[in-house]
C-alpha positions as CSV (number, residue, x, y, z in Angstrom):
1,X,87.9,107.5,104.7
2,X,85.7,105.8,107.1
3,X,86.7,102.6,108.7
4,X,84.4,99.6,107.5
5,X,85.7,96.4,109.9
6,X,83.1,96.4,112.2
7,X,80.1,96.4,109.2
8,X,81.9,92.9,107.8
9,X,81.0,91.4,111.2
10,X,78.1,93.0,111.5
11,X,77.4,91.1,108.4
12,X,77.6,87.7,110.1
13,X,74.9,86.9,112.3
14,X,77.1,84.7,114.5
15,X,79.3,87.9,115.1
16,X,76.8,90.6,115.1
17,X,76.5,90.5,118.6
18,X,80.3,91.3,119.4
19,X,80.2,94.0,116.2
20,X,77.2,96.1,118.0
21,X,79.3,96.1,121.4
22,X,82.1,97.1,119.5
23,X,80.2,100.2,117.8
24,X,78.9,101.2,120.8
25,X,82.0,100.9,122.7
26,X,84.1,102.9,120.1
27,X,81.5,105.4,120.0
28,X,81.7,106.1,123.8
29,X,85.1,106.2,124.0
30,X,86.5,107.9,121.0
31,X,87.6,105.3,119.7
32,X,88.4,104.7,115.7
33,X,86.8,101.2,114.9
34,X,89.4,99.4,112.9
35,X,89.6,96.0,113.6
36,X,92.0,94.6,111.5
37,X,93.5,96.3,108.5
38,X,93.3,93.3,106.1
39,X,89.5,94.5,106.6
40,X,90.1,98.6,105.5
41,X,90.7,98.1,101.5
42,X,91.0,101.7,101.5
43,X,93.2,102.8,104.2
44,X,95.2,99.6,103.2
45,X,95.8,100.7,100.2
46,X,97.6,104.2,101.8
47,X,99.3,102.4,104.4
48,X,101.2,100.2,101.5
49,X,101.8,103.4,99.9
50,X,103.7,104.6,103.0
51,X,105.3,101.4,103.5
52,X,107.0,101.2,100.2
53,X,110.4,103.2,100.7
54,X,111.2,101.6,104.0
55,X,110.1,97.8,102.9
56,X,110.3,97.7,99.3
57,X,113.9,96.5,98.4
58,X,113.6,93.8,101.3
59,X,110.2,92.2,99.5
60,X,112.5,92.0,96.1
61,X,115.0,90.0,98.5
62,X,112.9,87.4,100.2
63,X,109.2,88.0,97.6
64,X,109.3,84.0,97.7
65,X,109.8,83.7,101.5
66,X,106.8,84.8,103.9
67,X,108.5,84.3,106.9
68,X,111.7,85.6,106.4
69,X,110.2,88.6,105.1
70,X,108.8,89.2,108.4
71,X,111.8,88.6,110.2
72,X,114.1,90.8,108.2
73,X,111.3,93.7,108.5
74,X,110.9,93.0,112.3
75,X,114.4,92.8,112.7
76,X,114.8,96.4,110.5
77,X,112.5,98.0,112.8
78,X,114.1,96.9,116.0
79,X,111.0,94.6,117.2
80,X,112.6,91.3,118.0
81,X,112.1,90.2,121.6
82,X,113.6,87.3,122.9
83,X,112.4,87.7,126.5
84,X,108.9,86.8,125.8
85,X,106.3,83.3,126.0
86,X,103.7,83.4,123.9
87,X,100.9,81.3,125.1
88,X,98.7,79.9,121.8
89,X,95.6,79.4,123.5
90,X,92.8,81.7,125.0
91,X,93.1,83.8,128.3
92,X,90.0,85.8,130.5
93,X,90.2,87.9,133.4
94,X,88.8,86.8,136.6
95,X,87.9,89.9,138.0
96,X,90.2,93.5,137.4
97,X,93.3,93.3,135.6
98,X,95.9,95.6,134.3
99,X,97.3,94.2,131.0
100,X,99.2,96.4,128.2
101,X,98.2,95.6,124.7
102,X,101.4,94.1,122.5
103,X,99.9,93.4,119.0
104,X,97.0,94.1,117.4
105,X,95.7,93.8,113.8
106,X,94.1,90.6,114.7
107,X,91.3,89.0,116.8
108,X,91.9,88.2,119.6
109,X,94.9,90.7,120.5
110,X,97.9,90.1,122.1
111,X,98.4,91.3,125.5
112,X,100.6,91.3,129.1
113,X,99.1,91.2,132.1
114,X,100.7,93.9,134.4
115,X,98.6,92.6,137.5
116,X,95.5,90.2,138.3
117,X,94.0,86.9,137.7
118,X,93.1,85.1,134.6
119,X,91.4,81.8,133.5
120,X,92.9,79.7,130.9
121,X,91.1,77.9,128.2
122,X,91.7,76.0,125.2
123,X,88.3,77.0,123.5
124,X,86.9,80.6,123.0
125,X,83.7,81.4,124.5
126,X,81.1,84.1,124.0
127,X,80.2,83.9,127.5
128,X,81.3,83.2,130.7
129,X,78.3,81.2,131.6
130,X,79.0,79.0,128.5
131,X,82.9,78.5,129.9
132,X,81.5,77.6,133.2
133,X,79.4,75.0,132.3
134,X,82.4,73.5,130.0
135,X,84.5,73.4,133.0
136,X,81.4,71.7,135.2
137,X,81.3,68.9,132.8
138,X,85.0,68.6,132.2
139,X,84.4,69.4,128.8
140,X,87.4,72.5,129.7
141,X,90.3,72.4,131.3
142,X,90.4,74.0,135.1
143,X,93.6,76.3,135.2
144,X,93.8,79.7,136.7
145,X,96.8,81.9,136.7
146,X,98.2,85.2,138.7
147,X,100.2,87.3,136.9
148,X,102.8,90.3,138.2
149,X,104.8,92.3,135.6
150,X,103.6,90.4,133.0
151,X,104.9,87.0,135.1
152,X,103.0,84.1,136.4
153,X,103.3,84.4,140.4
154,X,100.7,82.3,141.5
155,X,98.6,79.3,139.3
156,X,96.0,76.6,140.3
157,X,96.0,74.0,138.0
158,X,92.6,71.7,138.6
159,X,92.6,70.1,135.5
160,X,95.0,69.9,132.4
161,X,93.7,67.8,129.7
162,X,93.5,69.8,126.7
163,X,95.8,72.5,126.6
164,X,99.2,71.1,125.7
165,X,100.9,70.7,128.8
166,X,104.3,72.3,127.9
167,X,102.5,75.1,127.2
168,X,101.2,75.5,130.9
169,X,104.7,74.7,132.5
170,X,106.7,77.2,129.8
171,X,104.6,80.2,131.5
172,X,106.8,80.5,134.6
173,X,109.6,80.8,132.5
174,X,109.7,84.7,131.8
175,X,106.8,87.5,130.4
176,X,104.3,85.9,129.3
177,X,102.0,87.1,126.1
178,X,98.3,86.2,125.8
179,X,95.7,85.7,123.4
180,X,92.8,88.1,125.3
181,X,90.3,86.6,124.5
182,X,87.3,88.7,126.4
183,X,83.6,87.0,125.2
184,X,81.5,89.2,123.6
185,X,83.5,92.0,123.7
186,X,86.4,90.4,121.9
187,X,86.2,92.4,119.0
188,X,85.4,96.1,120.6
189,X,89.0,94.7,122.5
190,X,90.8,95.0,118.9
191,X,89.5,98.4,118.5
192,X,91.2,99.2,121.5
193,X,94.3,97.8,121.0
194,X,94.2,99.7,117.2
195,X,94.0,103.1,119.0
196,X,96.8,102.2,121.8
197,X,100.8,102.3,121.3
198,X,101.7,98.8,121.6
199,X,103.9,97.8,124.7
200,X,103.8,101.8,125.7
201,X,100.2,101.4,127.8
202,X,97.9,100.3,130.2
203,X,94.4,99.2,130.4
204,X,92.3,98.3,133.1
205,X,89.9,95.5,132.5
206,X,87.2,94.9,135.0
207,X,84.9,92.1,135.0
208,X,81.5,92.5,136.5
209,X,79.3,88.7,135.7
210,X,79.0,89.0,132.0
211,X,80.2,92.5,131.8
212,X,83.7,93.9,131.1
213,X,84.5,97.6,131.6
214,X,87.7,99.3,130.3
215,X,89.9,102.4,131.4
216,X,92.7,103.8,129.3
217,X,95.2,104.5,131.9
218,X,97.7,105.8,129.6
219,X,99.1,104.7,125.7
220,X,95.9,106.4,123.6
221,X,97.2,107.0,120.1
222,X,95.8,109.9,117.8
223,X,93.3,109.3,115.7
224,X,94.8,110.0,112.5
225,X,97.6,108.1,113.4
226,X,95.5,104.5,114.1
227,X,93.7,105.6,110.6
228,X,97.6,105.9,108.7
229,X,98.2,102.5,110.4
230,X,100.7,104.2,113.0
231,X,100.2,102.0,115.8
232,X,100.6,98.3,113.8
233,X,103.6,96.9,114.8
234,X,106.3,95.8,112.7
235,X,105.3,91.6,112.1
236,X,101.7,93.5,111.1
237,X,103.0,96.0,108.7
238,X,105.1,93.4,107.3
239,X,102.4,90.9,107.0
240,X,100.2,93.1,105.7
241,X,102.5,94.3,103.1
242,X,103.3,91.1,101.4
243,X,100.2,89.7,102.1
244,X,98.9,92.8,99.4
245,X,101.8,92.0,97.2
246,X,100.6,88.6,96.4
247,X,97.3,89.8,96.3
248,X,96.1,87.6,99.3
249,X,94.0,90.2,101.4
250,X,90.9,87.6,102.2
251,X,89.0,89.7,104.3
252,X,86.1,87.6,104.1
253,X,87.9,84.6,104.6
254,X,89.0,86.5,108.2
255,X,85.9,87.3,109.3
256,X,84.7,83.4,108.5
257,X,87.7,82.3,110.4
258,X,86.6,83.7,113.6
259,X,83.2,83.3,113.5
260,X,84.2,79.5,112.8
261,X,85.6,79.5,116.5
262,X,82.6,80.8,118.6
């Protein structure tokens, strides 16, 4: 079975852009080009297959409770961390980073930054050029952040207008999980994280003007395992399970929701 995510952005002219560097990207590096299984009817349709012994009897327990379905799965699988900030808005590298990839399934992924420097924003952008012009006209907030072992170290903080302050100061609190959010490669950067084992790997990220280059340092999963869904985490497998139960796979609806935020 072929993977099909990429061809549903490709499909949207506001995305095709991102969807071609994806291809391309996937191609070069060996990649398999999921982006999200909520977009793979039928791969999905295997991985609920192999998800039914271990998560069956707990969707006839809590079938009317989203949430705490997804706990008691995460919690099943050993996959509750406690130790960790999650930051709800956008993050871009300044130059090289280091970051491991922590959930994927979803654009933008999730990741920690091992070492390096990042902007903050509270917008998306496909472009750098575009986020520097919001931040000339104040039109973006001005925040910058060093990170080290997935910890802020170091952050200059301009301007703070639109990000929800709390959620600035709660970064120096512990390991701290981003949304990566990395212009117009944003989606090839799901692809990646699909074919990496999450929180076992390391990616460098290096940004050169408008272009971002990437290096698998270690983590590459096998291909047939990113194609039976091996590398989802726990809260995706879950989702993704009852999300097919009640028959609420929208993959159209996904692909509109991001392109809505370009």
């Amino acid at each position: 079975m072929e993977p099909k995510s990429i061809q549903a952005f490709l499909s949207n002219t506001l995305s095709r852009r991102m969807a071609e560097i994806a291809s391309t990207l996937s191609s070069e590096m060996n990649l398999v080009p999921i982006v999200s299984f909520y977009l793979e009817d039928d791969l999905l349709k295997e991985l609920i297959k192999s998800l039914e012994n271990p998560l069956g009897y707990l969707y006839k327990l809590y079938e009317n409770n989203r949430d705490l379905f997804i706990k008691a799965v995460m919690e099943k699988l050993n996959e509750i961390r406690k130790d960790i900030i999650e930051f709800p808005y956008y993050a871009l590298p300044e130059s090289q980073i280091s970051v491991t990839f922590v959930e994927n399934n979803q654009v933008p992924p999730k990741v920690i930054v091992n070492q390096g420097r990042l902007r903050l924003s509270f917008l998306p952008y496909d472009s750098y050029e575009s986020l520097d012009r919001a931040i000339s006209s104040r039109e973006e907030d001005d925040i910058v952040v060093e990170f080290s072992g997935g910890k802020v170290v170091k952050m200059e903080k301009k301007r703070n207008i639109f990000i929800e302050n709390k959620s600035v100061d709660s970064l120096t609190s512990g390991r701290v999980v981003l949304n990566f959010y990395l212009t117009n490669y944003t989606i090839f950067s799901s692809v990646l994280a699909m074919n990496l084992k999450l929180w076992d790997n390391e990616v460098k990220v290096k940004r050169e003007g408008e272009e971002i280059f990437f290096e698998i340092v270690k983590g590459k999963a096998d291909s047939k395992d990113v194609l039976k869904g091996g590398t989802l985490s726990a809260r995706s497998k879950a989702s993704l399970y009852y999300d097919y139960k009640k028959k609420n796979i929208l993959g159209r609806e996904i692909v509109e929701a991001f392109v809505s935020k370009i």
